[in-house]
PDB file as gemmi writes it, atoms N, CA and C in Angstrom:
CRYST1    1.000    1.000    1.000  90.00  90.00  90.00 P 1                      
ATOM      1  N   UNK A   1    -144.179  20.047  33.559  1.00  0.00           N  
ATOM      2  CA  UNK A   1    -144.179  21.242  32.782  1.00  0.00           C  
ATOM      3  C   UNK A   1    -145.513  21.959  33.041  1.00  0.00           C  
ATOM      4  N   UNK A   2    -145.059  23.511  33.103  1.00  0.00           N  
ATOM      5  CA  UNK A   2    -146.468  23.721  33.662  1.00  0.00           C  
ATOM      6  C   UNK A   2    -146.771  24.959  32.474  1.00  0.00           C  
ATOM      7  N   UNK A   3    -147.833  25.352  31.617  1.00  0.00           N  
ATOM      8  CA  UNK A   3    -148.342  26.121  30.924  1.00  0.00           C  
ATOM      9  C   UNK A   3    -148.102  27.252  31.550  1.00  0.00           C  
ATOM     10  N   UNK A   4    -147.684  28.813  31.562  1.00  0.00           N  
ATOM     11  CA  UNK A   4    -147.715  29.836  32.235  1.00  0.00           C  
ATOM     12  C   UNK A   4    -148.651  31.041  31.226  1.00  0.00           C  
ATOM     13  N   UNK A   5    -148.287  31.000  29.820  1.00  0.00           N  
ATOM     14  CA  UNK A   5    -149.320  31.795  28.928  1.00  0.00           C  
ATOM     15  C   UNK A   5    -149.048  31.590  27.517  1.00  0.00           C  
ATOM     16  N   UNK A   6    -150.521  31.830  26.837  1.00  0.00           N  
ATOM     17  CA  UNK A   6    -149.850  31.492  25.540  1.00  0.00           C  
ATOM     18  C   UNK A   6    -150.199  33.041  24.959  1.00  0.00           C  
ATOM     19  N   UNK A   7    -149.982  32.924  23.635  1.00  0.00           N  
ATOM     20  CA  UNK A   7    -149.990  33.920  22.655  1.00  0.00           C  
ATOM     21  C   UNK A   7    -150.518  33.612  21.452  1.00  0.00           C  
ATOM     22  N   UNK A   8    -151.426  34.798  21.007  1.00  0.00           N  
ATOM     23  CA  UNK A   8    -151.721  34.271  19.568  1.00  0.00           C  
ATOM     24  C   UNK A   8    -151.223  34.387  18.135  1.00  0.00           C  
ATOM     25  N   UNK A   9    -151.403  33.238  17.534  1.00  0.00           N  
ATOM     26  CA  UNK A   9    -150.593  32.932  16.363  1.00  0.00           C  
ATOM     27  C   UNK A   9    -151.799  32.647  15.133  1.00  0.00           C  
ATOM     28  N   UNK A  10    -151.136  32.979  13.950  1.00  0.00           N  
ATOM     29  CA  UNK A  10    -151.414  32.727  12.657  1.00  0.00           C  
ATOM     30  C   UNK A  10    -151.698  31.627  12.290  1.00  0.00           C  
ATOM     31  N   UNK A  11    -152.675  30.411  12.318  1.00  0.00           N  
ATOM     32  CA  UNK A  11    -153.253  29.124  12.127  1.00  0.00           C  
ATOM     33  C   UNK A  11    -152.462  28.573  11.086  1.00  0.00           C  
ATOM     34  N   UNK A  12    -152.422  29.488  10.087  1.00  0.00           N  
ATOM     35  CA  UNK A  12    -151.890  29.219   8.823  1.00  0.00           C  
ATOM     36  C   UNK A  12    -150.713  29.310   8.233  1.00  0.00           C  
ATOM     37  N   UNK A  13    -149.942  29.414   9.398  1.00  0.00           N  
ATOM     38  CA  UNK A  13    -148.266  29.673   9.090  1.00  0.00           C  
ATOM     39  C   UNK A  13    -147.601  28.417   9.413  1.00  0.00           C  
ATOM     40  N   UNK A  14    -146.964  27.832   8.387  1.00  0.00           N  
ATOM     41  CA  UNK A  14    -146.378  26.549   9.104  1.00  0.00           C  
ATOM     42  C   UNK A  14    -144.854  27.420   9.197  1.00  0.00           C  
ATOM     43  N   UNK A  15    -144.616  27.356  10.660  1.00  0.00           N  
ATOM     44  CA  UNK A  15    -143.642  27.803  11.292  1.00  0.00           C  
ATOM     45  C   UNK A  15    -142.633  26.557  11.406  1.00  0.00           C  
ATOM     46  N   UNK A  16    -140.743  27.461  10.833  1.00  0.00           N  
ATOM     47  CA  UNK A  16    -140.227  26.413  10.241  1.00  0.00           C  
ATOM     48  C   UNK A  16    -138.904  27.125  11.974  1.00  0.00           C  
ATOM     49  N   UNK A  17    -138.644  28.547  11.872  1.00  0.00           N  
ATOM     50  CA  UNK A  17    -137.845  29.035  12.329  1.00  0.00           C  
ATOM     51  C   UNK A  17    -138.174  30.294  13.230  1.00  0.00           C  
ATOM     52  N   UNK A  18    -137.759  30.422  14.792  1.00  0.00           N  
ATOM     53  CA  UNK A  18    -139.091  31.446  15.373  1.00  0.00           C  
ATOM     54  C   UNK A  18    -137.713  32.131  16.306  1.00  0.00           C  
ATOM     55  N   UNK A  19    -138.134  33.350  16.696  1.00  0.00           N  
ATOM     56  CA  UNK A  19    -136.481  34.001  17.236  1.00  0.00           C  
ATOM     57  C   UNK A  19    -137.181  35.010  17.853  1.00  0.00           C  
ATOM     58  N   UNK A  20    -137.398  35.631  19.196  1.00  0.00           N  
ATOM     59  CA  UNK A  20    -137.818  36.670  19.932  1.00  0.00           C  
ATOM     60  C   UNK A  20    -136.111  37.428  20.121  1.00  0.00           C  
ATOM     61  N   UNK A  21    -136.226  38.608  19.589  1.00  0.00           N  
ATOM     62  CA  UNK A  21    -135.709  39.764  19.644  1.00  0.00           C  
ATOM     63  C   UNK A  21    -135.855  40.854  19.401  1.00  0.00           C  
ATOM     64  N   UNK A  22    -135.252  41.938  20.268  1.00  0.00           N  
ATOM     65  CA  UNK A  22    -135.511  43.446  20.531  1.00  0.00           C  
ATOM     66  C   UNK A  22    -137.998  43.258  20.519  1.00  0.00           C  
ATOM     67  N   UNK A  23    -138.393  42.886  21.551  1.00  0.00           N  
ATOM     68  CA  UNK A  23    -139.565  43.042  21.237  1.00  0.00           C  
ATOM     69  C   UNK A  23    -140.362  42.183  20.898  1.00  0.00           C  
ATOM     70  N   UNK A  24    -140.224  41.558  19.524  1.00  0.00           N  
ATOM     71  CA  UNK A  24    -140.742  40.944  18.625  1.00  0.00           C  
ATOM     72  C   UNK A  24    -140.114  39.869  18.434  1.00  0.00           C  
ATOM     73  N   UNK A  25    -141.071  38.709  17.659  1.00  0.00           N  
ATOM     74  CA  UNK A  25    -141.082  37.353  17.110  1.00  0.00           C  
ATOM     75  C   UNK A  25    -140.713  38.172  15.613  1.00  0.00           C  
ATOM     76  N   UNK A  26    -139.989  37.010  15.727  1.00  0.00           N  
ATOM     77  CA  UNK A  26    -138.934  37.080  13.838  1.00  0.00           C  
ATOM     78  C   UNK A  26    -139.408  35.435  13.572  1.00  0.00           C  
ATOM     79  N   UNK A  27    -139.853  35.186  12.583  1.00  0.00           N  
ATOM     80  CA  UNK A  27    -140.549  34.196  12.037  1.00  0.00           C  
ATOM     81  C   UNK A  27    -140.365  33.631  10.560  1.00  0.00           C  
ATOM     82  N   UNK A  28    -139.841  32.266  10.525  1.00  0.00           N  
ATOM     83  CA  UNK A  28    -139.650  31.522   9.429  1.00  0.00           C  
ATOM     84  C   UNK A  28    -140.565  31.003   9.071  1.00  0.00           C  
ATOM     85  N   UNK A  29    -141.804  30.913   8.081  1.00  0.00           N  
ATOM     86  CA  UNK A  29    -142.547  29.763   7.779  1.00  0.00           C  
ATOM     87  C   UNK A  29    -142.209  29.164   6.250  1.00  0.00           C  
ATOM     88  N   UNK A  30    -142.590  27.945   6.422  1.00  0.00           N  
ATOM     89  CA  UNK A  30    -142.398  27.130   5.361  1.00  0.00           C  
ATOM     90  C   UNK A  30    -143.703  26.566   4.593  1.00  0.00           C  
ATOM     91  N   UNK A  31    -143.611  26.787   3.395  1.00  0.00           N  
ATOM     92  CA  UNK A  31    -144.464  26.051   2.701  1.00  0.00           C  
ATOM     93  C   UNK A  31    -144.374  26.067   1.054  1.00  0.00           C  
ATOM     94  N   UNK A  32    -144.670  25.517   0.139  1.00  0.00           N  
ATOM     95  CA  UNK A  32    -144.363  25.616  -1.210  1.00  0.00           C  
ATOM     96  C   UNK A  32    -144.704  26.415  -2.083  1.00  0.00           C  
ATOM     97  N   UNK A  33    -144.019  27.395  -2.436  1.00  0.00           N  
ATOM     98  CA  UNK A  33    -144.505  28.448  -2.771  1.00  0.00           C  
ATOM     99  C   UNK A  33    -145.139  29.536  -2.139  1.00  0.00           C  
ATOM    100  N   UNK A  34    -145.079  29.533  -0.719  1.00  0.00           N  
ATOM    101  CA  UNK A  34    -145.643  30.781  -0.285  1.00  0.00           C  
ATOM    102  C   UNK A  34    -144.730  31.273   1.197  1.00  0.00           C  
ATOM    103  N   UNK A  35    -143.551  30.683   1.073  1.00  0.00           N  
ATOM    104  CA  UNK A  35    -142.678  30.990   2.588  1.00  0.00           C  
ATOM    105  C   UNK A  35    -142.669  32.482   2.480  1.00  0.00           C  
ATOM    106  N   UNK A  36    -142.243  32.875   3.777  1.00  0.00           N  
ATOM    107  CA  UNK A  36    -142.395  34.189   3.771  1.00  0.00           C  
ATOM    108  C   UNK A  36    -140.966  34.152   5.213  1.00  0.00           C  
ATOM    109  N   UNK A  37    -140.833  35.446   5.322  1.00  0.00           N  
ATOM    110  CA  UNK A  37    -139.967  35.943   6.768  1.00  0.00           C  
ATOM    111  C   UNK A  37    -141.244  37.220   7.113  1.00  0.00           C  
ATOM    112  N   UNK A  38    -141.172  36.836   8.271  1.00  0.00           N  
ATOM    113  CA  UNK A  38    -142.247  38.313   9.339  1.00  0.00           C  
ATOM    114  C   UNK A  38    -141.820  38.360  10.181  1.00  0.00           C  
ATOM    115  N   UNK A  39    -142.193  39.799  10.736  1.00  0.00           N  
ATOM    116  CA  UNK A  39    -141.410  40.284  12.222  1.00  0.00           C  
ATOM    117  C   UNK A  39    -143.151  40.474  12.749  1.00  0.00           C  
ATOM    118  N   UNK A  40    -143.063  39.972  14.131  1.00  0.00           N  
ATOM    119  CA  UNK A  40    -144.509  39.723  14.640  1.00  0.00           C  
ATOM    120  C   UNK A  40    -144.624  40.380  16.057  1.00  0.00           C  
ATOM    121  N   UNK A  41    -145.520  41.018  16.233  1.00  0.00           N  
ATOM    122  CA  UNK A  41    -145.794  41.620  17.299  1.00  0.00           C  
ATOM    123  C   UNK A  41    -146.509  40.263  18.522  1.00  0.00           C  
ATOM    124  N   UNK A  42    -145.775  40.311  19.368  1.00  0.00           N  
ATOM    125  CA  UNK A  42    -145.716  39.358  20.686  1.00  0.00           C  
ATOM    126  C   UNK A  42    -147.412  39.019  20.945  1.00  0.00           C  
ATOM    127  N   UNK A  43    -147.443  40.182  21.679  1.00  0.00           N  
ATOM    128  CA  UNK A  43    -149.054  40.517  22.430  1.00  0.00           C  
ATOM    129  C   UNK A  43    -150.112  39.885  21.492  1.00  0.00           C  
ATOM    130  N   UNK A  44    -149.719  40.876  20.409  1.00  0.00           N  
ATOM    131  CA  UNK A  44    -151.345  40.317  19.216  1.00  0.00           C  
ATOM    132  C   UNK A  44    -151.165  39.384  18.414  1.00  0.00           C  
ATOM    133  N   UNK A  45    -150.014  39.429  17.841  1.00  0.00           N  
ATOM    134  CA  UNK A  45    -150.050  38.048  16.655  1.00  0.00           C  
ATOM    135  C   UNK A  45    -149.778  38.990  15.482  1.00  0.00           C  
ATOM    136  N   UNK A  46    -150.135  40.072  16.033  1.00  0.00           N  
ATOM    137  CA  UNK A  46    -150.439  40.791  14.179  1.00  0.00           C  
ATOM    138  C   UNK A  46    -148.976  40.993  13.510  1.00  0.00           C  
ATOM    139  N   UNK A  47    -148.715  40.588  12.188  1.00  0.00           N  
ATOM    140  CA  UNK A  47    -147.477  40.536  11.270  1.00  0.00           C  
ATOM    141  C   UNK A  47    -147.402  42.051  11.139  1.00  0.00           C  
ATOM    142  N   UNK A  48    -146.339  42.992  11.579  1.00  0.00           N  
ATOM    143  CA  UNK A  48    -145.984  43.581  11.486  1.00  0.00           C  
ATOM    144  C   UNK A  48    -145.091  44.254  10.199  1.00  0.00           C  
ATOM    145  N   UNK A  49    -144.544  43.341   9.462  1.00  0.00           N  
ATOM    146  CA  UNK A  49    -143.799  42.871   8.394  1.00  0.00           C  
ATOM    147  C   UNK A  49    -143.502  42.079   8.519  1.00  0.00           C  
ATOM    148  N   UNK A  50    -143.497  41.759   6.321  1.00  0.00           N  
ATOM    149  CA  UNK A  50    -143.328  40.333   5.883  1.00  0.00           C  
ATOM    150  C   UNK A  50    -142.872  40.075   4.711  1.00  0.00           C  
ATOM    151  N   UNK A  51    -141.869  39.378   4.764  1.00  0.00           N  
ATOM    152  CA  UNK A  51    -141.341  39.440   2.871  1.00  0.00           C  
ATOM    153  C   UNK A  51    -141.869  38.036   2.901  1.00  0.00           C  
ATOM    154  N   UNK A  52    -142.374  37.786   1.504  1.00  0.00           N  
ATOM    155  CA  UNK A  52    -142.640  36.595   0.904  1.00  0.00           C  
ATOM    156  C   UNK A  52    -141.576  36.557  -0.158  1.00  0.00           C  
ATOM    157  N   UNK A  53    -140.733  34.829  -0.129  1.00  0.00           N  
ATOM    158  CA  UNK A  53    -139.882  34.705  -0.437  1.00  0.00           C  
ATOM    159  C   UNK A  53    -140.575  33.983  -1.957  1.00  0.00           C  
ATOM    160  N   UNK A  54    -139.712  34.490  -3.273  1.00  0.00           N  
ATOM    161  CA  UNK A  54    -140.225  33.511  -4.369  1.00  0.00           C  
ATOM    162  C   UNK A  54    -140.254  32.207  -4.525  1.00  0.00           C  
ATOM    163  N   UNK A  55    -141.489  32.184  -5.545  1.00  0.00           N  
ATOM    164  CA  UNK A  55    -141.766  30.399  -4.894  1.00  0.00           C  
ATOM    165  C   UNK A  55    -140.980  29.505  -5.471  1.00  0.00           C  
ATOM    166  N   UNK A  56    -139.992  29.362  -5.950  1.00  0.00           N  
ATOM    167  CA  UNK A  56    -138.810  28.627  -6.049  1.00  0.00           C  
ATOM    168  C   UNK A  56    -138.017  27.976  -4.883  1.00  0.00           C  
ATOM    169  N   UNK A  57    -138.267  29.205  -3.798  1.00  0.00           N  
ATOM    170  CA  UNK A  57    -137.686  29.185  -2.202  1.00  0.00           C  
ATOM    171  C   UNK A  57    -138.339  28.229  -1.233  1.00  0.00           C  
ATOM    172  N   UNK A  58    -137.603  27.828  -0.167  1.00  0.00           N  
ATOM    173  CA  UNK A  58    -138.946  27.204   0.734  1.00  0.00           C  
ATOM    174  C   UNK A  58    -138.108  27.615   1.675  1.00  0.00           C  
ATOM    175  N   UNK A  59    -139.107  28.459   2.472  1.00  0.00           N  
ATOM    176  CA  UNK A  59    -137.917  28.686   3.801  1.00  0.00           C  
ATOM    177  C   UNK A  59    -137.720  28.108   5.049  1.00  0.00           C  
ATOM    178  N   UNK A  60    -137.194  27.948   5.753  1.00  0.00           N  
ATOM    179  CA  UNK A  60    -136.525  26.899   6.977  1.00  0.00           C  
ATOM    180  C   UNK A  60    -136.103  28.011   7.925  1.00  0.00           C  
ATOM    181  N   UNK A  61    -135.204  27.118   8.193  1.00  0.00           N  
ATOM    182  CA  UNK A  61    -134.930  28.340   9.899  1.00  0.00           C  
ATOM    183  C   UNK A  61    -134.392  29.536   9.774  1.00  0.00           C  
ATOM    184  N   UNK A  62    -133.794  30.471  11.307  1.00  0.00           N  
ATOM    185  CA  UNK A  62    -133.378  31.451  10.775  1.00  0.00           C  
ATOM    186  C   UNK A  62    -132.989  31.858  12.287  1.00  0.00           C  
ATOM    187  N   UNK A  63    -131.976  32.816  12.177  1.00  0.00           N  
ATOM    188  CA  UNK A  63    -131.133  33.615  13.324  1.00  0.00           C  
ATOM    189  C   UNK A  63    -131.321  34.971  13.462  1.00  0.00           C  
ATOM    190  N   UNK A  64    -130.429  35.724  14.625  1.00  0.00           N  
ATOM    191  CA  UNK A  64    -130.474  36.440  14.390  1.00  0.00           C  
ATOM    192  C   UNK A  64    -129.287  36.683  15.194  1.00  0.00           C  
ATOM    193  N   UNK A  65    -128.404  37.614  14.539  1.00  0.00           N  
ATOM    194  CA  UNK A  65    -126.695  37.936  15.221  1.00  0.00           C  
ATOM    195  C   UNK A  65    -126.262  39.262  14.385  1.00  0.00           C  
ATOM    196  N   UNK A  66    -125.583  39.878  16.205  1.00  0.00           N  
ATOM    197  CA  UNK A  66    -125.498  41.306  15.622  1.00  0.00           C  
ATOM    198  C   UNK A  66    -126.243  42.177  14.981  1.00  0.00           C  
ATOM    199  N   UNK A  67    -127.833  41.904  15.454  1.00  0.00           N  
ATOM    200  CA  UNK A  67    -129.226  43.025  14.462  1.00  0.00           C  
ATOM    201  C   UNK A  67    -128.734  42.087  13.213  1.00  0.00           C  
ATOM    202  N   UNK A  68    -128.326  41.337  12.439  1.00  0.00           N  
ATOM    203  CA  UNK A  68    -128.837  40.707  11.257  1.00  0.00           C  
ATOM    204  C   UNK A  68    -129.725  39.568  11.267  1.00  0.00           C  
ATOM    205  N   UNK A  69    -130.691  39.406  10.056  1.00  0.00           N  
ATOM    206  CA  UNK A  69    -131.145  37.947  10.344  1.00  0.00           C  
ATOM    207  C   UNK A  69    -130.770  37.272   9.191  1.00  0.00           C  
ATOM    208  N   UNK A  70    -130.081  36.286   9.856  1.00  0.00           N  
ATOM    209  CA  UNK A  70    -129.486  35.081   8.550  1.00  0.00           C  
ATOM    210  C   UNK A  70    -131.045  33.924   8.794  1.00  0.00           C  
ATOM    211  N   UNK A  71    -131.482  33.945   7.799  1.00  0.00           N  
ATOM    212  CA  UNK A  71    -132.882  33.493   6.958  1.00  0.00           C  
ATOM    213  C   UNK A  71    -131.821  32.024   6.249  1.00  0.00           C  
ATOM    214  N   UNK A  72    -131.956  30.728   6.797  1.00  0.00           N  
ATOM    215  CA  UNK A  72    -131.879  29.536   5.359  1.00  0.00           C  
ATOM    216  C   UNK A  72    -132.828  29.018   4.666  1.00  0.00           C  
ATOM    217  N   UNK A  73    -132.219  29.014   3.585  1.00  0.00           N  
ATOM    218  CA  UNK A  73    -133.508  28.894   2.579  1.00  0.00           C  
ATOM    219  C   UNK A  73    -133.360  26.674   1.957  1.00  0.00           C  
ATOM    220  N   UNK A  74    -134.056  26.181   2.106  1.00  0.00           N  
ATOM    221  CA  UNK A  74    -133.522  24.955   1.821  1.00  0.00           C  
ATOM    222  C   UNK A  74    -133.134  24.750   0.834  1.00  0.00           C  
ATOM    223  N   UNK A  75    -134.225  24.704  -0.618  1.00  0.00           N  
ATOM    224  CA  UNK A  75    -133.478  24.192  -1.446  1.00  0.00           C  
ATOM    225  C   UNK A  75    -132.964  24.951  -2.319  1.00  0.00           C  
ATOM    226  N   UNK A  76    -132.368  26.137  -2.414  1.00  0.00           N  
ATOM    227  CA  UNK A  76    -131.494  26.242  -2.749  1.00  0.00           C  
ATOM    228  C   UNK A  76    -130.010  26.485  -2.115  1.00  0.00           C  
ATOM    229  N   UNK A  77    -130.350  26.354  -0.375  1.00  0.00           N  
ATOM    230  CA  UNK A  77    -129.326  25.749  -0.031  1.00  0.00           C  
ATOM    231  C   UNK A  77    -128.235  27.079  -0.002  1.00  0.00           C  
ATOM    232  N   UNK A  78    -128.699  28.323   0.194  1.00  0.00           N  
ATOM    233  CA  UNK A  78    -128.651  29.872   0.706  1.00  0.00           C  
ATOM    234  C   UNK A  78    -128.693  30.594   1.862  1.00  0.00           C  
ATOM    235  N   UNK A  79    -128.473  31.373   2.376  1.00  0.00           N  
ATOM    236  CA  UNK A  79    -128.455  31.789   3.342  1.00  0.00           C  
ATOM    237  C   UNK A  79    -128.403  33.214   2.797  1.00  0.00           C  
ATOM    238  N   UNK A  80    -129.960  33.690   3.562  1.00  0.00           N  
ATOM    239  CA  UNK A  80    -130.367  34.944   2.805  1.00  0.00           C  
ATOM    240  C   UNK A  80    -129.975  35.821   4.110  1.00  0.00           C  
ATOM    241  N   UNK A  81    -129.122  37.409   4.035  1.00  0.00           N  
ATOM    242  CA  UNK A  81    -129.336  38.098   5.107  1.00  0.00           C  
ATOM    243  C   UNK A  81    -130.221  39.538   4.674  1.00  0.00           C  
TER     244      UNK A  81                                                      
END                                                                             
C-alpha cells in the first residue's frame, strides 16, 4: 500500500461515518453528547456546515442516495434524513 496524499482533518472529531460527494466530505462523528453531521470541504478541512445532533443522540454512520443523506443515529435506533 502506498500513501499517495493526505488531507486535513479535525483532531477532535471522532469520525463514526465519512461519504465524499458532489465535492465534499459528508461526515458522521460520534461522541456523547456532542455528535454532529458536517459537510467538509476536501482541500482544507474547514466544516462548511454542521448540525449538532441532541445529546440524547449518538451518531454512527451515514449515506448518501439520490442527493439525500440517511444519517443512523444509534441509540435511538433512527434513521435521520
Amino acid at each position: 500500500m502506498k500513501l499517495v496524499r493526505t488531507y486535513p482533518h479535525d483532531p477532535h472529531a471522532f469520525t463514526q461515518g465519512l461519504e465524499y460527494y458532489g465535492g465534499y466530505l459528508y461526515e458522521s462523528t460520534g461522541i456523547a453528547g456532542q455528535s454532529t453531521l458536517r459537510k467538509v470541504a476536501l482541500d482544507t478541512g474547514q466544516v462548511i456546515q454542521k448540525v449538532s445532533l441532541p445529546s440524547e443522540y449518538f451518531g454512527e454512520g451515514l449515506t448518501i442516495f439520490r442527493g439525500k443523506i440517511y444519517h443512523y443515529v444509534a441509540v435511538e435506533k433512527r434513521v435521520r434524513l
